[in-house]
C-alpha positions as CSV (number, residue, x, y, z in Angstrom):
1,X,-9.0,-7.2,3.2
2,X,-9.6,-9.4,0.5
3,X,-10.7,-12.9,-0.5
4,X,-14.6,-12.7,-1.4
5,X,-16.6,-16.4,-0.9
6,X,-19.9,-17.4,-2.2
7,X,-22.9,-17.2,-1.1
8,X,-26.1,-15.0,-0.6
9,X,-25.3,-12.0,1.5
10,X,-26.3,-12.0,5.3
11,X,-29.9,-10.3,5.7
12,X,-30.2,-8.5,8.6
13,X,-33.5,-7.8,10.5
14,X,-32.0,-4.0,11.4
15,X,-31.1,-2.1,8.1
16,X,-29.7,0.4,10.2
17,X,-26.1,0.3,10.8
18,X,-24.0,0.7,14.2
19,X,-22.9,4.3,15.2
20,X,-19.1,4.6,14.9
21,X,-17.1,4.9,18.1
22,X,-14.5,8.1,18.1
23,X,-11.4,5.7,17.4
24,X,-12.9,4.1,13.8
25,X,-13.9,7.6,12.8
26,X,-11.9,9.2,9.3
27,X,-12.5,12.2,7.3
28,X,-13.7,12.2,3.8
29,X,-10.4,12.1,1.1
30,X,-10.0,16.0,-0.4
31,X,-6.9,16.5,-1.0
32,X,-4.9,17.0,-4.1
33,X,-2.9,14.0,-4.1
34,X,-6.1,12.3,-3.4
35,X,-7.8,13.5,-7.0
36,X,-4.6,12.9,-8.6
37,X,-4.7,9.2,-7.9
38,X,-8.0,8.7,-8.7
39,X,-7.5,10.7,-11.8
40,X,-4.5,8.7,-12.8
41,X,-6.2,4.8,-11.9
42,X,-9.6,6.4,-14.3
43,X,-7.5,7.3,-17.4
44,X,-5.8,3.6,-17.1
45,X,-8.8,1.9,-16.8
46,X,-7.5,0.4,-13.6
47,X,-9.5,-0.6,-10.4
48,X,-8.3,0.0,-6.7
49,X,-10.0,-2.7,-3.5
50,X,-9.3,1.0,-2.0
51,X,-12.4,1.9,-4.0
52,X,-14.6,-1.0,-4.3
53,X,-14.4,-2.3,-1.0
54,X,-15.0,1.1,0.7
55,X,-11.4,1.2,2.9
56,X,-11.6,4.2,5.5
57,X,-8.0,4.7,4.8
58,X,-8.5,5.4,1.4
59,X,-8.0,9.1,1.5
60,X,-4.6,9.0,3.8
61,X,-3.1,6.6,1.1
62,X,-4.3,8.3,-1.9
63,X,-3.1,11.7,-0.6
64,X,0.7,9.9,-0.2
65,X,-0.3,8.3,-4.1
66,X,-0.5,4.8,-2.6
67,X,-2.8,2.7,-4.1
68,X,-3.5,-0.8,-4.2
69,X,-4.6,-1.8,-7.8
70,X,-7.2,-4.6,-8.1
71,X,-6.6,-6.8,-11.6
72,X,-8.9,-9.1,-13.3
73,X,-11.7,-6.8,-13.4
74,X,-14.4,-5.1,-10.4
75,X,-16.8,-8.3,-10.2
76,X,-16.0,-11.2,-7.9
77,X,-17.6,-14.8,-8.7
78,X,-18.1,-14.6,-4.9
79,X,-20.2,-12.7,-2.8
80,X,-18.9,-12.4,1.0
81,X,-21.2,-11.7,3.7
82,X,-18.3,-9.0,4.6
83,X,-17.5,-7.8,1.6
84,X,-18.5,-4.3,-0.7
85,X,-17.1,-5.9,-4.4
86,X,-20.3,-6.4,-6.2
87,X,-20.9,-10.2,-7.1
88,X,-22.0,-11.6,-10.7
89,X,-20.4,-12.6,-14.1
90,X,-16.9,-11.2,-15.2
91,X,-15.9,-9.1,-17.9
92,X,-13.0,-10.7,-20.5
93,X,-9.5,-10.2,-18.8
94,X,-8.2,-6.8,-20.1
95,X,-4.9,-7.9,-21.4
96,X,-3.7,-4.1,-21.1
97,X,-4.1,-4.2,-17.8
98,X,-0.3,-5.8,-16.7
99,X,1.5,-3.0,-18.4
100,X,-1.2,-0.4,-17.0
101,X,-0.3,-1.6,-13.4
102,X,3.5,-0.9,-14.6
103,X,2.7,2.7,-15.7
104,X,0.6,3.4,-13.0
105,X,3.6,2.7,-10.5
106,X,6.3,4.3,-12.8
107,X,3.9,7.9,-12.1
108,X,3.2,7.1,-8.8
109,X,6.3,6.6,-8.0
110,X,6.3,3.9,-6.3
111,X,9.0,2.3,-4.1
112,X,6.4,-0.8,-2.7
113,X,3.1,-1.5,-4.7
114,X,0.5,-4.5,-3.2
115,X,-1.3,-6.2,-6.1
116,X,-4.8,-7.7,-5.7
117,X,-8.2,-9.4,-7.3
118,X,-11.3,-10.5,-7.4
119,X,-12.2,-14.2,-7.0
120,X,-12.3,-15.8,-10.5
121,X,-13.4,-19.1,-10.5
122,X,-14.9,-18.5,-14.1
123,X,-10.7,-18.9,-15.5
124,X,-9.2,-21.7,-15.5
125,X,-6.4,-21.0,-13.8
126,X,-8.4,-18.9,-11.3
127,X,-6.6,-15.8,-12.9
128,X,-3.4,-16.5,-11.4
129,X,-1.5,-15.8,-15.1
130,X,-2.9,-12.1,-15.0
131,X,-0.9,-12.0,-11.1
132,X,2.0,-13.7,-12.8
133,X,2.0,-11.5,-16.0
134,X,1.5,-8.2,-13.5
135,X,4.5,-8.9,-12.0
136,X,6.9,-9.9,-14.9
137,X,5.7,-6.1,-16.3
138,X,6.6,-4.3,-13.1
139,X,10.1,-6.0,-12.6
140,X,10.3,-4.5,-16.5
141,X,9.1,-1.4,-16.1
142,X,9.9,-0.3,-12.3
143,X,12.6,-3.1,-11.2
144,X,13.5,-0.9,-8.0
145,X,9.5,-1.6,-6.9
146,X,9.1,-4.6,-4.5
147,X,6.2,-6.4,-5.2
148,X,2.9,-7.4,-3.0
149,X,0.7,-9.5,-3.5
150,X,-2.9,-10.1,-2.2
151,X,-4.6,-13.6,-3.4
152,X,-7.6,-15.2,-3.7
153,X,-7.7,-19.2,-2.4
154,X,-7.7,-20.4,-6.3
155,X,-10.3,-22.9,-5.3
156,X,-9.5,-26.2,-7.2
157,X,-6.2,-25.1,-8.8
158,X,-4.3,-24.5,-5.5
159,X,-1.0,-25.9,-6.5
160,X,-0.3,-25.1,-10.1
161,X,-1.9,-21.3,-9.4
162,X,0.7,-20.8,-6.3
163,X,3.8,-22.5,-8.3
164,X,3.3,-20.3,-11.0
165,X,2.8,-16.9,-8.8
166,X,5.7,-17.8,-6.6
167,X,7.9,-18.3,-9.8
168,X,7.3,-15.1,-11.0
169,X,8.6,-13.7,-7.9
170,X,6.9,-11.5,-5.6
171,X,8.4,-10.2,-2.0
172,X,5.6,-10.6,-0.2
173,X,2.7,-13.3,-0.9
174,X,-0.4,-12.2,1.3
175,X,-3.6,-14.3,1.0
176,X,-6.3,-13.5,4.5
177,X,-7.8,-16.3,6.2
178,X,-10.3,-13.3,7.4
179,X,-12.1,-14.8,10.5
180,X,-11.9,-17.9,13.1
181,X,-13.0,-21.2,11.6
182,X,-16.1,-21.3,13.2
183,X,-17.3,-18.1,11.7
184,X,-16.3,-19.8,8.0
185,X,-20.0,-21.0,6.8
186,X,-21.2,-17.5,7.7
187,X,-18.8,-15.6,6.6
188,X,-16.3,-17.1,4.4
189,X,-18.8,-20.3,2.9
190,X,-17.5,-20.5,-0.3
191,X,-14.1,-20.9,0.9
192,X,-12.5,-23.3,3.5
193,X,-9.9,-22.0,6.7
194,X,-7.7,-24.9,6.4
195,X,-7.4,-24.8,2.1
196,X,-6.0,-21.5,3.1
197,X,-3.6,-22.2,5.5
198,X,-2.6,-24.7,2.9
199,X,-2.0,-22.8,0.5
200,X,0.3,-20.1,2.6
201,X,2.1,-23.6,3.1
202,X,2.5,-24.1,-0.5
203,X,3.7,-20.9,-0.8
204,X,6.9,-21.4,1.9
205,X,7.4,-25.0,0.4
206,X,7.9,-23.5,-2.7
207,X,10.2,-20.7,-1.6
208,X,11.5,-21.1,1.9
209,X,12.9,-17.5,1.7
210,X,9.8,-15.2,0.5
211,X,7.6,-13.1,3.0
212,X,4.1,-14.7,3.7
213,X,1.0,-12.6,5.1
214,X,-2.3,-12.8,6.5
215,X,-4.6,-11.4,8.0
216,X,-8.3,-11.0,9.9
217,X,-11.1,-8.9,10.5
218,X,-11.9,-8.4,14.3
219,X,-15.8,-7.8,15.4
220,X,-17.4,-10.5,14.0
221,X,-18.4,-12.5,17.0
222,X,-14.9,-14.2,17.4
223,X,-13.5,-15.3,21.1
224,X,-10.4,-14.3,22.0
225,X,-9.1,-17.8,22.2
226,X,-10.2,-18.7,18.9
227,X,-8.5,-15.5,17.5
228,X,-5.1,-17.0,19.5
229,X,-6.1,-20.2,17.8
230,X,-5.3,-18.4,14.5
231,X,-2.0,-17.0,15.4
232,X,-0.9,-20.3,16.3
233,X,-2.1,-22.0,12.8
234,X,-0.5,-19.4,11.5
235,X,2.7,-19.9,12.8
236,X,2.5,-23.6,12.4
237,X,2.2,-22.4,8.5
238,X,5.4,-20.6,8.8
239,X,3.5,-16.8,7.8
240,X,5.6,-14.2,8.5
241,X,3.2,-11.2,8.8
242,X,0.0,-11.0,10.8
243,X,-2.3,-8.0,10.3
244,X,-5.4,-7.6,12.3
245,X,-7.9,-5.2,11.8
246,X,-11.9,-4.1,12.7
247,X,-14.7,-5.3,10.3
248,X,-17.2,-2.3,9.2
249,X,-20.3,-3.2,8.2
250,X,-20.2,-1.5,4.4
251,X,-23.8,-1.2,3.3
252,X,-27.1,-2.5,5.4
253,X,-27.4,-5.5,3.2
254,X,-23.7,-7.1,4.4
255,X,-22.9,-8.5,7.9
256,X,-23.4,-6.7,11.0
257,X,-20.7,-5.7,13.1
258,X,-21.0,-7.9,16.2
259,X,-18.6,-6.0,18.8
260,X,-16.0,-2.8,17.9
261,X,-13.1,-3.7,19.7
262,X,-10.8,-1.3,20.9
263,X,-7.3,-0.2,20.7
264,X,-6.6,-1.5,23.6
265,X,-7.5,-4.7,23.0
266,X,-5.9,-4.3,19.9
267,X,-2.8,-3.6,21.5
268,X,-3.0,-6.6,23.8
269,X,-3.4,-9.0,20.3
270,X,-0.3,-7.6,18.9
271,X,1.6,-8.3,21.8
272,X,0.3,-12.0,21.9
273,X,1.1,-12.2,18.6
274,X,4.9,-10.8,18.7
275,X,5.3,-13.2,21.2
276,X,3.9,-16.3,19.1
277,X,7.2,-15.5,17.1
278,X,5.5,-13.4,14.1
279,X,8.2,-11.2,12.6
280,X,6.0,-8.1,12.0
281,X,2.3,-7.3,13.3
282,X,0.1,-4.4,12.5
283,X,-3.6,-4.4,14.7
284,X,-5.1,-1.7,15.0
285,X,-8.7,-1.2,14.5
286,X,-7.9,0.9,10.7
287,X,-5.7,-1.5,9.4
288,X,-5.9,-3.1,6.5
289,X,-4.3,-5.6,4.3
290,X,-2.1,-2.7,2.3
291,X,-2.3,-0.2,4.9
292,X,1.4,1.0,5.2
293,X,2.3,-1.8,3.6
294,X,5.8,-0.4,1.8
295,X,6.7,1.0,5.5
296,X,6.1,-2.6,6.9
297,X,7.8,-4.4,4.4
298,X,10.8,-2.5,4.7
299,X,10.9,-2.9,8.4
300,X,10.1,-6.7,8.3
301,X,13.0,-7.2,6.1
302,X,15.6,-5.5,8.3
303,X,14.1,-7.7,10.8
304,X,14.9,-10.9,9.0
305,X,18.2,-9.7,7.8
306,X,19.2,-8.4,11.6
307,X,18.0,-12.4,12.5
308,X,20.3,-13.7,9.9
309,X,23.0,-12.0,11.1
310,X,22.8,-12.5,14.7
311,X,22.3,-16.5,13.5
312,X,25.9,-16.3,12.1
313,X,27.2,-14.3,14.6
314,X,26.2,-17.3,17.2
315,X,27.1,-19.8,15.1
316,X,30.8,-18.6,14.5
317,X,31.1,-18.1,18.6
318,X,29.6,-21.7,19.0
319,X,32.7,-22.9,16.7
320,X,35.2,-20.6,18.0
């Protein structure tokens, strides 16, 4: 998950972190495919949220050369209580980068590629022009490649950062509220829950038609009805895609992982939450933002296009 807010990270009195249960539990990435990617993102010069923010899935998706590339460089003006992206001043934008993301997904071959970043409040425009120039490289280069794309809030230039991204065309527009809104000024204090539902708002207002996504992180001391809460803001906001996924504690020094929740429980959210009317829902305690992403995407738009035809099909037997 992404989105990486400002402040000092949590310090916790027990350095030690939780034992693992069975269900969280992946093996270390050594497979060919896996060097390969990492290989290929090096000799770009490209950085992956796979990498920085420690994702367990890391070596299933490399292995199937899926990667999610993070622009706008590997330090976040943010530092998360949740989050492994180290936290300080940011290089220049690398203005290779755009047609590096093109290349990279031209030799990966891929069909679906998710595009995140850092937080730069440091730019102007909060970096949304790299996002924008990104995808107006990858619609050159790899025009068969649907596009994802993982946001930060773009404190302060909200509007003109999500009217430019949205006009430069992206399927799917993800950007995670992370956690319940009471969990915010610990977890999320440099941003704010309901400038983010806002902005997913901004997003459908703008474009009625394109896919919207978010997401949380489960295990941080939530209550079950706040998390129903969410799905119900979220719907209110029109988002399309809910994923849902356990927080891991990454290094001593971040958060603590209040509960690990299980797959059952997992199961039960993504049944409340196809029933709140989201079109697709992935929990599961290894999801991720990006985790079979391509797979989801594709199924989420049969979804849609299966709705819009049954909607024609009633409406021509309501006039017949």
């Amino acid at each position: 998950m992404n989105d990486l807010a400002s402040a000092p990270l949590l310090a916790q009195s027990n350095p030690e972190r939780q034992r693992k249960p069975d269900w969280i539990r992946v093996k270390a990435p050594t497979s060919k495919g896996y060097g390969e990617t990492r290989q290929l993102m090096r000799d770009l010069g490209l950085n992956t949220v796979c990498e920085e923010a420690a994702c367990p899935n890391i070596g299933e998706c490399w292995t199937k050369k899926h990667a999610t590339v993070m622009i706008l460089g590997d330090v976040c003006t943010r530092a998360c209580a949740f989050c492994n992206v180290k936290t300080g001043m940011p290089r220049a934008i690398d203005l290779l980068e755009p047609e590096n993301v093109a290349i990279a997904a031209a030799k990966l071959g891929l069909s679906h590629i998710v595009i995140t970043s850092v937080d730069r409040d440091d730019l102007p425009d909060g970096g949304a022009g790299q996002f924008v120039k990104v995808i107006e490289a990858l619609r050159r280069n790899t025009p068969a490649t649907t596009i994802e794309i993982l946001t930060p809030d773009f404190r302060g230039k909200m509007r003109p950062a999500v009217e430019a991204i949205v006009a430069a065309g992206p399927d799917v527009y993800n950007h995670n509220l992370e956690t319940v809104p009471r969990l915010y000024p610990t977890i999320r204090p440099g941003a704010r829950y309901y400038a983010s539902l806002r902005l997913l708002e901004e997003v459908k207002a703008h474009d009625p038609l394109i896919f919207t996504k978010s997401g949380v992180m489960l295990g941080l001391g939530e209550q079950r009805l706040e998390v129903h809460q969410v799905m119900d803001d979220m719907r209110t906001a029109g988002i399309d895609f809910l994923t849902m996924g356990q927080y891991l504690q990454p290094t001593p020094k971040h958060t603590k992982v209040i509960e690990f929740v299980t797959p059952k429980a997992f199961d039960a959210y993504g049944s409340i939450a196809r029933a709140k009317g989201f079109l697709q829902v992935a929990a599961s305690p290894l999801t991720r933002s990006s985790y079979h992403a391509g797979d989801d995407f594709r199924a989420m738009r049969a979804l849609r296009q299966a709705q819009g035809e049954r909607n024609k099909m009633g409406k021509a037997a309501q006039r017949a």
